[in-house]
N, C-alpha and C positions, 0 to 999 in steps of 0.2 A: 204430549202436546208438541205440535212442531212447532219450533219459533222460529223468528227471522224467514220465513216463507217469503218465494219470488215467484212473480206469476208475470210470463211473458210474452207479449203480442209476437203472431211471427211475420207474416208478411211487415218488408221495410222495418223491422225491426231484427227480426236473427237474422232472416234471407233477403235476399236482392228477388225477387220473385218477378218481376216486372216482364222480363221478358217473357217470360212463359204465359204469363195470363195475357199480354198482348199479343202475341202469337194465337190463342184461342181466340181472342177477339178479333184478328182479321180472317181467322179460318171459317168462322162462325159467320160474320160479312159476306164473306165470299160465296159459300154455302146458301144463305139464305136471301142471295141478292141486296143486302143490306147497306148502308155508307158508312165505308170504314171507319171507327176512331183514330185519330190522331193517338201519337204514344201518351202526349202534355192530357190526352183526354183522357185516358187509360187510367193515366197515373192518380188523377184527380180525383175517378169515380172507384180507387181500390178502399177495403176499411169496413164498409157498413155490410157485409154478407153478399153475397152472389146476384141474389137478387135486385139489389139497388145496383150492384157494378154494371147490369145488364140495361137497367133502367137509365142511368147515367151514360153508359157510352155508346145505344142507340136512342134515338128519335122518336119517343111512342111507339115500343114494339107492340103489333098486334095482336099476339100468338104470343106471351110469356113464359108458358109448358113449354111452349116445342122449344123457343129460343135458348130456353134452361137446360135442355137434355142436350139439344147441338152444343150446344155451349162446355156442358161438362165431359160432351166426349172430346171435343177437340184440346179440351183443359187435361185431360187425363193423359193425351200423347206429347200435349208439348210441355208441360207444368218441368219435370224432372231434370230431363236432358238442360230444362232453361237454370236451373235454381243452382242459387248459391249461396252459402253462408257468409256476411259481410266479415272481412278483415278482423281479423282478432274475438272472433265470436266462437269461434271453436274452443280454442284453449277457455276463456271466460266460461263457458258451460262446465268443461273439464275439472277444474277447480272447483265448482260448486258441489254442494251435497244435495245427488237427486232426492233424496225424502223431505227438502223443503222446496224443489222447483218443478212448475206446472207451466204449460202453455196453453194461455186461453185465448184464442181467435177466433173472427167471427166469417172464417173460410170453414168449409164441411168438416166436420174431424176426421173423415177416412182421408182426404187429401193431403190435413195437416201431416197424419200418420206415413203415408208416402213421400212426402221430402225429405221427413224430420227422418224415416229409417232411410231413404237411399242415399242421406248425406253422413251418415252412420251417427245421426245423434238421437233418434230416440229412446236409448236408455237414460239418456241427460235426465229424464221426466220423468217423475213420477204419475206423473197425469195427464194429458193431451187433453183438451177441449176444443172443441170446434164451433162455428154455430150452429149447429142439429144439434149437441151435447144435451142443452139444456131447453126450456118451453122458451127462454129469452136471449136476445143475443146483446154484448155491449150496445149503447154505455145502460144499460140496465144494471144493477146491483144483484142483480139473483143469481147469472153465471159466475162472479166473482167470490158469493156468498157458498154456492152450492161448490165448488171447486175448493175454495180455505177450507169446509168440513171436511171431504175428504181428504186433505192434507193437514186436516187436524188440526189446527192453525185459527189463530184468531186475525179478526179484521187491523186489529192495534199491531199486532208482529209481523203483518205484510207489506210489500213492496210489489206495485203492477208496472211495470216499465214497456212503454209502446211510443210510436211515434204516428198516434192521427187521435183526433179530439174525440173519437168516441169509449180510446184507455182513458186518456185524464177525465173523463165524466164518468167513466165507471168504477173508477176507481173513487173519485169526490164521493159519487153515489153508493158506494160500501163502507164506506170510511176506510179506506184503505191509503195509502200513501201511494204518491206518484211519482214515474221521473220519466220524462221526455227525451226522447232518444232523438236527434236531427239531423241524422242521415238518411231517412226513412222518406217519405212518401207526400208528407204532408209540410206547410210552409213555415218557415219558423214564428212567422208574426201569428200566424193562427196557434201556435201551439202556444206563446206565452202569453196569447188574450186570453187561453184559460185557465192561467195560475198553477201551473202543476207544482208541485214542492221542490223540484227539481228538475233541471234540464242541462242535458249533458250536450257537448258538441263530437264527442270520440270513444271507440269501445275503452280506451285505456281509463278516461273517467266516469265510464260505468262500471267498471270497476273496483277502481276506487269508492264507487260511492257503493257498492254492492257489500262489498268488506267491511264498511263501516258501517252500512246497515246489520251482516251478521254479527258483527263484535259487538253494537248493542244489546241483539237479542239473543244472543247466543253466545255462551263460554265460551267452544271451540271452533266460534268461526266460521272458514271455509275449512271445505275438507281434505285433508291432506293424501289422498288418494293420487 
């Protein structure tokens, strides 16, 4: 049994992602004659899967299909070159022991798998999730559920830490514990009208609070690697 399992949102919470998926969205404007999103609109409509960002930061697109595939190729050349791991998120992953940390987001899992390897972290994981992963995407309780079995792990020994309201509901909704990250994406009044158990302001007290999540559920911790 794995204990003390961390399962962690990545866009606005490990990476600064913003600029890459707003660069596909004025390419994809451009391209399809469309009205650019503002970045403030960009930023708003990231979180809920590909297809609501698409829904949110044009105007009733007509053509959904096609606006999805322009969309993901233009996501595929500029996603990379844009991303970055926020400050102090490196080492934090480093420290952790990958056979209790998983990334569940609700961006494609092949895409998750291209940031997380070209920023040289996905060995950090034992398990990438995306939203194709599973038949549901956050805050549904089923990709959370189906992700803890394969890390073995029960709902009571986990810890989902994201920064947009649809971790803290998927996490409520698996019985999972939460901790709101607010550097991320989303606003902090909106993150603490939804109760998470916790809400950090800095990687340094994610941290902390990640350590004291393992030393409850775990003898040894973090891992000394």
């Amino acid at each position: 049994m794995t204990r003390g399992a961390v399962l962690f949102d990545l866009d606005g919470t490990l990476l600064d992602s913003l600029a890459g998926i707003h660069a596909a969205l004025l390419n994809t404007a451009e391209e399809l004659q469309l009205a650019p999103p503002a970045e403030a609109r960009t930023r708003a409509s990231i979180g809920d899967g590909v297809e609501n960002l698409l829904l949110r930061a044009f105007d009733a697109p007509a053509d959904l299909p096609r606006l999805h595939a322009v969309y993901d190729r233009h996501y595929s050349s500029t996603s990379i070159a844009a991303a970055r791991a926020f400050t102090g998120i490196e080492p934090l992953l480093r420290a952790l022991d990958p056979a209790r940390t998983a990334v569940l987001s609700n961006k494609p899992e092949r895409h998750c798998r291209r940031l997380l390897r070209a920023l040289d972290l996905e060995q950090c994981f034992a398990h990438i999730a995306g939203g194709d992963t599973f038949p549901e995407k956050k805050p549904s309780a089923l990709p959370v559920l189906r992700l803890l079995a394969q890390l073995g792990a029960d709902a009571a020994d986990a810890v989902l830490v994201g920064d947009g309201p649809q971790d803290i509901r998927a996490a409520r909704n698996a019985g999972v514990k939460s901790i709101a990250v607010l550097w991320g994406f989303s606003e902090r009044s909106k993150l603490a009208g939804l109760g998470p158990d916790l809400v950090v302001e800095d990687v340094a007290a994610l941290m902390h609070a990640l350590a004291t999540h393992a030393r409850r559920h775990s003898p040894d911790g973090l891992s000394s690697r």
